[in-house]
N, C-alpha and C positions, 0 to 999 in steps of 0.2 A: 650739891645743889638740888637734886630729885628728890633725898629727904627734905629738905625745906619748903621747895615747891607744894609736894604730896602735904605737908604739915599744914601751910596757909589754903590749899585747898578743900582738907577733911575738918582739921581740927580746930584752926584758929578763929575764935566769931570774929564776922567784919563787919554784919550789919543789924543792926535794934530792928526789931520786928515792924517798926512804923517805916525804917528803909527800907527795909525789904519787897514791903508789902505795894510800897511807892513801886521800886524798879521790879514786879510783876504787874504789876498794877491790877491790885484786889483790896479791898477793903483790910485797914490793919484789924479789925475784930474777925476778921475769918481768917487770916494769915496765922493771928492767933492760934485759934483753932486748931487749925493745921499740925500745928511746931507744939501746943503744949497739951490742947485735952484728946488728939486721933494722934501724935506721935509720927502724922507720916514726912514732915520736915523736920530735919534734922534740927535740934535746939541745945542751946546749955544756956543752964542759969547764971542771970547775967550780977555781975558785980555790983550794978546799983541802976538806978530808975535811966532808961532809955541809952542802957550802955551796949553793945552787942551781942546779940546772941545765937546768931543763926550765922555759921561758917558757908564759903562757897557753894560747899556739896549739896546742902541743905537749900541754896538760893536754888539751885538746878531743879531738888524737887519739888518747889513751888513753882516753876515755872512749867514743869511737866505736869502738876497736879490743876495747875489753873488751866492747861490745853484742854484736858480731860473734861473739867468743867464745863468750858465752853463750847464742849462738845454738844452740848444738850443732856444731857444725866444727871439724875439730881445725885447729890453725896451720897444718900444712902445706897446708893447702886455701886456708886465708887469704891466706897471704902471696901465691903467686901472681894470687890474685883481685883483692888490692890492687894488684899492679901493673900490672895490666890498667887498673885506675880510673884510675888516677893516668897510663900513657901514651896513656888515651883522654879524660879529660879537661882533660889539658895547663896543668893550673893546678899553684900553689903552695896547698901541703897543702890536697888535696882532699877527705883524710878529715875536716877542720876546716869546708870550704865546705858551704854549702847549699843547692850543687849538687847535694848528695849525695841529697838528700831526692829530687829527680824526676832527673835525668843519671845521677846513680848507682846508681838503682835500674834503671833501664832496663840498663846496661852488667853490673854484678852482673847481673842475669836473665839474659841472653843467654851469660854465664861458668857460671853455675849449670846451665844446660838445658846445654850441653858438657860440663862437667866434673866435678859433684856428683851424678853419679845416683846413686851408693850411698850418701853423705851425706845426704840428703833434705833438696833443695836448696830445698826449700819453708820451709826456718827460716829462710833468709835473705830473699829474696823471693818474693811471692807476687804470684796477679793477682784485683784486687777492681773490680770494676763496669769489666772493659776494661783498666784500669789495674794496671801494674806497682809495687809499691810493698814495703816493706819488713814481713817480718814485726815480730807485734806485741812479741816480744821485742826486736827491734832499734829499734822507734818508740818504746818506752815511754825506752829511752837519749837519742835524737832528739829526743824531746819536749823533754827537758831543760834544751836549750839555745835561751838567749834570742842571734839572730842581729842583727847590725849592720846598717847600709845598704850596705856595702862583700860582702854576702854569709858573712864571716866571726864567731865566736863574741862577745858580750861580756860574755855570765855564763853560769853551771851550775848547771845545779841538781846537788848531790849524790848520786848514787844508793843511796846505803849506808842511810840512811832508810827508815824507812817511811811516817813520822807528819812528823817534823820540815823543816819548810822552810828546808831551807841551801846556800846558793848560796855562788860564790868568783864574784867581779869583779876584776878586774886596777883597776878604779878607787877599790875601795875596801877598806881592808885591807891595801894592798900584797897583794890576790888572799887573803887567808884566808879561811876557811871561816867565814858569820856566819850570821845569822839573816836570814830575810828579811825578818822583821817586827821594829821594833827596831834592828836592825843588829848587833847585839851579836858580837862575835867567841866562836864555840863554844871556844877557849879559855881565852877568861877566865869565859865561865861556870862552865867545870868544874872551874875551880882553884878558886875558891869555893865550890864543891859537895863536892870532896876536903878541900878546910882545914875542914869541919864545918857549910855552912851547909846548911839544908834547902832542898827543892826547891822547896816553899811561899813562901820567904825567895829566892829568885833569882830567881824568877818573879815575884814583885813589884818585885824592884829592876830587874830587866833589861826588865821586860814581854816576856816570852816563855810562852806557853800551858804548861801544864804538861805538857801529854800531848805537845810537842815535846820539853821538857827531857829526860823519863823516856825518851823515844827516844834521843837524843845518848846518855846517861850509858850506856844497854844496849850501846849499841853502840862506846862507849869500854872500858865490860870485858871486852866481848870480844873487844877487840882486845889489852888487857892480859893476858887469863889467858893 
């Protein structure tokens, strides 16, 4: 079972760069980016137009690499920073590891205090009671994810929420976006929502809180308009 698991979370792609880039929610031409011309999400070439190509592990370093982001740093500052993480802390995707939380905040600090002084390197890490640790825009991303015994990802929470708790597990779903109360896939909610049922009416059949659903559906039209 741990081989299979470990398999659909490194190796197996589960989602097209336009999914993916939906459940971080960043533009699909910078998610692009990311996965194929800077190599820092994990990618494989996919079979044919809009079929998978970015595995679980790869989803995690988009979602670490979009915290960063929003950290206030522009990429150019990033990417070298990342490379620093990753040849000092000599593992496979390190932006996935949870190493990151104490290894890689230390290593970031010590990149930041050299090279971000006009950036204000304090978005990225900061020091609390001693301790080197990641500002709160980059923890609130961190938080998100529920880590394995292996050190690496085994679910997400999705950030694009505010209200709604929805997580993507590579165990369940084949990795789609569900509820984490219920399980329910946020796709089949909303097609039931669109074909005219009310929100009242899927939240009883699904058992999903309403003040989650009314989240989902906001944030599905405005990915629509």
């Amino acid at each position: 079972m741990g081989a299979v698991r470990d398999r659909l979370r490194f190796d197996v792609p589960l989602y097209a760069v336009t999914e993916a880039a939906r459940i971080v929610d960043v533009p699909t031409q910078t998610l692009s980016r990311w996965a194929r011309q800077y190599a820092l999400v994990t990618y494989a070439q996919p079979d044919g137009p809009r079929r998978p190509s970015i595995p679980f592990v790869g989803l995690a370093e988009a979602v670490v690499l979009t915290a960063l982001r929003r950290s206030g740093l522009p990429m150019q500052r990033i990417r070298p920073a990342l490379q620093t993480l990753d040849d000092q802390m000599g593992i496979e995707h390190a932006l996935a590891s949870k190493r990151l939380y104490s290894d890689g905040a230390e290593l970031l600090f010590d990149y930041a205090e050299t090279h971000l002084r006009r950036e204000k390197p304090e978005r990225l890490v900061v020091v609390r009671s001693g301790q080197r640790v990641f500002s709160e825009i980059v923890m609130d991303y961190l938080q998100r994810i529920v880590y394995g015994e292996d050190g690496y990802p085994m679910s997400i929470g999705i950030p694009a929420y505010r209200h709604a708790e929805v997580v993507v597990d590579p165990r369940m779903s084949f990795g789609a976006p569900i509820f984490r109360v219920g399980g329910a896939r946020v796709a089949d909610v909303l097609e039931r929502f669109w074909a005219g049922e009310t929100l009242a009416e899927v939240s009883e059949e699904f058992g999903v809180p309403l003040d989650e659903l009314e989240d989902v559906v906001r944030v599905a039209s405005r990915r629509a308009a």
